[in-house]
N, C-alpha and C positions, 0 to 999 in steps of 0.2 A: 504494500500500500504506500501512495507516495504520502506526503507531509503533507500536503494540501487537502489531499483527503483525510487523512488521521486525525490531524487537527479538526475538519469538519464534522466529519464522525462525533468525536469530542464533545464539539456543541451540541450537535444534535441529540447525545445523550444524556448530556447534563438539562437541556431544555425539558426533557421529557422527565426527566428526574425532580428538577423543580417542581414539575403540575404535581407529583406523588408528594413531596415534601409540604406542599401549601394544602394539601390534602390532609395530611397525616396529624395526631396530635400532641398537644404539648406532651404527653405523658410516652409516647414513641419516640420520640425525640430526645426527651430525655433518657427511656431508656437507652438506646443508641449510644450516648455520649458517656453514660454508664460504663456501656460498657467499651467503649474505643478506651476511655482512660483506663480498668484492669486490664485490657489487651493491650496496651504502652508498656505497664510493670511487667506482662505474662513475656512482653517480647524484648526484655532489656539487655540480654546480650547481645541478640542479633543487631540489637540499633547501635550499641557501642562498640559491638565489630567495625560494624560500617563507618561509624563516624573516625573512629581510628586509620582505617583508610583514606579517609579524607583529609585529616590531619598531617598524617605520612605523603598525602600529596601536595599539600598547602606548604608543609615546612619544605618538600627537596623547592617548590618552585619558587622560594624564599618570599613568601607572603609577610605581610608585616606580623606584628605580634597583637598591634589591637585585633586585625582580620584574624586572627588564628584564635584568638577569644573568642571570639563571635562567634569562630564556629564551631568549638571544643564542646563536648559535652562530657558528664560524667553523672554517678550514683544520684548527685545530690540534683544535678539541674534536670534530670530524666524523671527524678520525682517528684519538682517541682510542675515539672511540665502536666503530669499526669493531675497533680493534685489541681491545676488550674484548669484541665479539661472536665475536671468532677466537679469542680467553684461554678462552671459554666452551666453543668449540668441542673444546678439546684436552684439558679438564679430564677425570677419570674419571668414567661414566656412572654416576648417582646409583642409578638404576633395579635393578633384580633383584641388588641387594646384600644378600649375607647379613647378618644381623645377629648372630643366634643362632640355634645348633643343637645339640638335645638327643635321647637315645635314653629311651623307657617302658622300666617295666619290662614289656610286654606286648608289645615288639615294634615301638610305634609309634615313627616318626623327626618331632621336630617341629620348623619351620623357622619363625625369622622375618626374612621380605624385605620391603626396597623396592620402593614400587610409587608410579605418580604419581598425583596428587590427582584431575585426572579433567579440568575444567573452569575455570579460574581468572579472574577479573574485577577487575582494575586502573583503580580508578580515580584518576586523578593532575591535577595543574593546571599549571603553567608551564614543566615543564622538561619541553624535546621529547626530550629524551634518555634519559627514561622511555622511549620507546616503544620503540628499538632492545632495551633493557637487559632491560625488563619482555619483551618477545618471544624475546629469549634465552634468559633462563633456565626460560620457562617450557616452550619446544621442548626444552631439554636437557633438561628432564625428565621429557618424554614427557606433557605438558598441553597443553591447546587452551586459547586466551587470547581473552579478548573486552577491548579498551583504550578506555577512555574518557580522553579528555583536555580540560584546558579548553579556556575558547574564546581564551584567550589565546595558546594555542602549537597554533592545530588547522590552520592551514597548514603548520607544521613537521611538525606530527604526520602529517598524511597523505599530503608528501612522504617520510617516514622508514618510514611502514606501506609504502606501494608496492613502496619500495629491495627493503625487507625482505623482501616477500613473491612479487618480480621471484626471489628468490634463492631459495625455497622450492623456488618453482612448476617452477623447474628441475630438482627431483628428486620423487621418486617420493610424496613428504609431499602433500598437498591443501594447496590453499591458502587456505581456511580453517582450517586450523590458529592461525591469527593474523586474526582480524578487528578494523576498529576502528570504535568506533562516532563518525561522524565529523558525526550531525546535533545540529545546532546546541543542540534542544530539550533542558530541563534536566530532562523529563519520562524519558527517557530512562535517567538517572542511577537514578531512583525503579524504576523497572523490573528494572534491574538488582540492585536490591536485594532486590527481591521474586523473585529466582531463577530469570526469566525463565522461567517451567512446570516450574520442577526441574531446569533443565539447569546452573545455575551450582553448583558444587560450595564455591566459595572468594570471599570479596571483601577484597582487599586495597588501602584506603586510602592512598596516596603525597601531603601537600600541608599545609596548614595545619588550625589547631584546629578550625574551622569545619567543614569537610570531614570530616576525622577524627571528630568528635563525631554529625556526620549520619547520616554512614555506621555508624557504632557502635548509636544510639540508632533507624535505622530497620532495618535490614537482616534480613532471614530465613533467611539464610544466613552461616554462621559466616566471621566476621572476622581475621586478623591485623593485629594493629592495628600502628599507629606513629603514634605521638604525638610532641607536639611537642621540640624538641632544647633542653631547658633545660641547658644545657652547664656546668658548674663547672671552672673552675681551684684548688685549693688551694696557695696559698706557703708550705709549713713554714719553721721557722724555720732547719731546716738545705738552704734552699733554697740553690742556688748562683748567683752574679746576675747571670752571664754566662749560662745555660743561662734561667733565668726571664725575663729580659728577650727573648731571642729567641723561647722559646716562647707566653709569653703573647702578642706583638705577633704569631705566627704565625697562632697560634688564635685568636686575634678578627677582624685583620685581611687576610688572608690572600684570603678572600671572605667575606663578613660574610654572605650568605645563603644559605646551605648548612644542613643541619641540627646539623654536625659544630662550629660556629661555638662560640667562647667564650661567655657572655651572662654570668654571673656573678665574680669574682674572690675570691677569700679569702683573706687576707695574715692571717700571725700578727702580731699586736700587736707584737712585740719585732723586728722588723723592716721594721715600715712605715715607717719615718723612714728606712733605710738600701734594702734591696731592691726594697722595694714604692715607694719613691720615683723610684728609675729606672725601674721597669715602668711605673709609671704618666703618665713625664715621658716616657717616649716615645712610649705609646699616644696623649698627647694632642699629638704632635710629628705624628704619622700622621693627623690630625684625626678621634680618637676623642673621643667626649662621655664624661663620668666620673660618673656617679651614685653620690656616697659617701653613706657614713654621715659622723656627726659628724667623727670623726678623720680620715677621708680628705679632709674639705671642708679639715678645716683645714691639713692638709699643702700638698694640692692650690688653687692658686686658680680653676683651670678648672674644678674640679670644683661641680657642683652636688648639693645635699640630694637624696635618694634617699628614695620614698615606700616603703609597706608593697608595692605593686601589683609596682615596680620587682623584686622576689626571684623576680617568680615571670614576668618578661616574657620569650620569647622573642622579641629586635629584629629579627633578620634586620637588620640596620642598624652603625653604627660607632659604636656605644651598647654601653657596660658598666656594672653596675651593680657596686660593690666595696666591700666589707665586714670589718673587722678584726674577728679569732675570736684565742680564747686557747687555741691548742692544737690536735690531731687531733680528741680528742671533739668540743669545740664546732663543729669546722668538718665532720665528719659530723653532726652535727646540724642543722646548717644544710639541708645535701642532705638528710636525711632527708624535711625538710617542706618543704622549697619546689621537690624536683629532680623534673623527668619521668620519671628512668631511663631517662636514653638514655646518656649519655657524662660522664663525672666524670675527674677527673687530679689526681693530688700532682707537684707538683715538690720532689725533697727529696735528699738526698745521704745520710741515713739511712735503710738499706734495711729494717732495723727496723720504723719508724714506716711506708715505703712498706708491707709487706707487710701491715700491718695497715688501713691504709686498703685494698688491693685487697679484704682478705677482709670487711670490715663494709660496702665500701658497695654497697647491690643495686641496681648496675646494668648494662644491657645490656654498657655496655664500661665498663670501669676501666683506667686506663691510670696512669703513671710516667715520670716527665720522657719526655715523648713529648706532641708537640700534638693535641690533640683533632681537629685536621683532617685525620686520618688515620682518623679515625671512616666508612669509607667501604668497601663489599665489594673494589670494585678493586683498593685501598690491603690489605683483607685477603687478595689474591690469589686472589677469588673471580672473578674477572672484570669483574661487574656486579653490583647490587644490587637489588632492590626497593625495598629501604628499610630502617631500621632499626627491628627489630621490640624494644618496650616491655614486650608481655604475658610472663608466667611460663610463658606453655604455647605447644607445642609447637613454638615457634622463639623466639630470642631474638638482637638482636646484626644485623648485614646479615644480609639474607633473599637466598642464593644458589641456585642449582640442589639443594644438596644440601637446603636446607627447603622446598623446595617439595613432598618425596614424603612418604609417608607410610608404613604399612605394615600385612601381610598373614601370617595364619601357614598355613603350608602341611604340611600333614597327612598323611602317606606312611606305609602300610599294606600288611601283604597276607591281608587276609582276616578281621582281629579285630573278635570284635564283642561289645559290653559286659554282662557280668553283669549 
């Protein structure tokens, strides 16, 4: 079969998978997800075989060390994974939720409910962990998923799709419900974009700028995007230096590639010499590189001059770039132009100044002494995440089961018919 057909095929059976899923109810559903997460535990060598493979191929091709995190698995992250697929499982079903309900004055009763998107298309690069996560949420709410993964984690990925789909197949769901597209060609990818004959309803991007910009600038079928994680810390001046010190060293270093990751710092002026001195004499204790501006070089000796490029780099690495601002305004201002809207934080002891930083700066998450590596669906009690979604419409913030639906208004009559 050539690719252009398999790919088709594809859609075609995920479309049809969908009508049985929008069909099926919350209690199938959940059982399903029941049991893909025991069949995760039931299949955990074969997955840690595979990802070990992948590993052994990441290191000879000298991947970085953040990309070799990202895509590492072990005991404890294989259990996490499972236990966020059974979080998912327990959660309230997104599905045939009222939203709103009104009476005419003619008689007519008008409803509007949740219903799922239909078809959904993930595609993601290094983290095998996507694939359990991205499988979840889109069964919980009642979507058929077609997962593309790189090729960097696609032994991982297609011992994780099997787990997953070993657990389906057990219940009364098809098992395509969850297909992954596991050949190598990157032709593939392109296909998918083009909405494989109209069957893909959704494509959402999981990975770097690259990615993200391809998928945005080809694609025929509407996007939720997520863009890259240009993360801010701000140090007001009524920061406290026991909470700054621990959080900033948290959020940067913590995992350095993740997308919830610090990249930028902003210490107010009048406290660079005192606060911003210990944050920054310990991030470089942790062997983080310091990219200041003038006044940070000259505090710091490790630190080195920081270009124009540096404001706007997402490292994924133990690289920060930090900046003295005089004030809330200028250090929103800062975010203003150089931040992604993905994740921003004040550290400050005046809840004052906090609340007005939450409310001016527009991003996905805004947060208050709390580490931006909490920027994560799990962490918001969604179970799992897609991703975190950048655009203004119609999700924003970790993409959970409950954004993955969309909805329907339902029109209930008995007999009126319009002047």
């Amino acid at each position: 079969m050539s690719l252009d057909a398999l790919m088709l095929e594809m859609g075609k059976s995920a479309r049809a998978a969908a009508g049985q899923l929008r069909e099926a109810s919350a209690q199938v559903r959940c059982c399903a997800l029941e049991a893909a997460a025991q069949s995760l535990c039931d299949h955990r060598s074969k997955i840690l075989d595979a990802n070990a493979c992948d590993l052994a191929a990441a290191q000879a091709a000298g991947l970085s060390a953040p990309v070799i995190d990202r895509l590492r698995l072990d005991s404890g992250r294989l259990d996490a994974m499972a236990r966020g697929v059974a979080a998912i499982a327990r959660q309230a079903d997104p599905v045939g939720q009222i939203l709103a309900q009104w009476p005419r004055p003619n008689g007519l009763t008008i409803t509007r409910m949740t219903t799922p998107i239909g078809v959904i298309g993930v595609i993601y690069e290094s983290r095998p962990n996507v694939t359990a996560d991205a499988a979840a949420l889109c069964l919980k709410s009642a979507n058929a998923a077609i997962l593309r993964c790189g090729s960097e984690a696609r032994e991982s990925a297609r011992a994780i799709h099997a787990a997953f789909v070993a657990g389906v197949a057990a219940t009364t769901l098809p098992p395509t419900s969850v297909q992954l597209v596991a050949v190598p060609s990157r032709d593939a990818v392109g296909l998918m974009l083009q909405g494989l004959g109209g069957n893909l309803d959704l494509i959402v991007p999981r990975g770097g700028k690259s990615l993200t910009a391809r998928v945005m600038a080809d694609a025929r079928v509407p996007v939720l995007a997520h863009l890259e994680g240009l993360v801010h810390i701000y140090l007001h001046a009524g920061a406290d230096i026991a909470k700054a010190r621990a959080l900033v060293h948290n959020a940067k270093m913590r995992r350095t590639g993740i997308c919830g990751a610090a990249e930028t710092l902003l210490i107010d002026r009048s406290i660079l010499a005192t606060v911003g001195a210990a944050v920054l004499s310990e991030l470089v204790a942790s062997g983080c590189q310091i990219r200041g501006d003038e006044e940070v070089c000259q505090l710091i000796a490790e630190a080195v001059p920081a270009s124009e490029e540096d404001w706007r780099t997402e490292y994924l690495d133990a690289i920060i770039a930090v900046r003295c601002v005089d004030g809330p305004k200028d250090a929103i201002a800062h975010i203003e132009h150089y931040g992604s809207q993905h994740t921003d934080c004040i550290v400050t002891e005046d809840a004052l100044v906090a609340e007005e930083f939450l409310r001016k700066v527009d991003s996905a998450i805004v947060m208050w002494n709390a580490s931006t590596q909490f920027a994560d669906g799990g962490e918001f009690g969604m179970g799992a995440e897609i991703g975190i979604a950048t655009g203004r419409l119609h999700a924003r913030g970790p993409v959970g089961a409950e954004q993955l639906v969309t909805f329907k208004y339902v029109v209930r009559g008995d007999g009126q018919c319009r002047d």
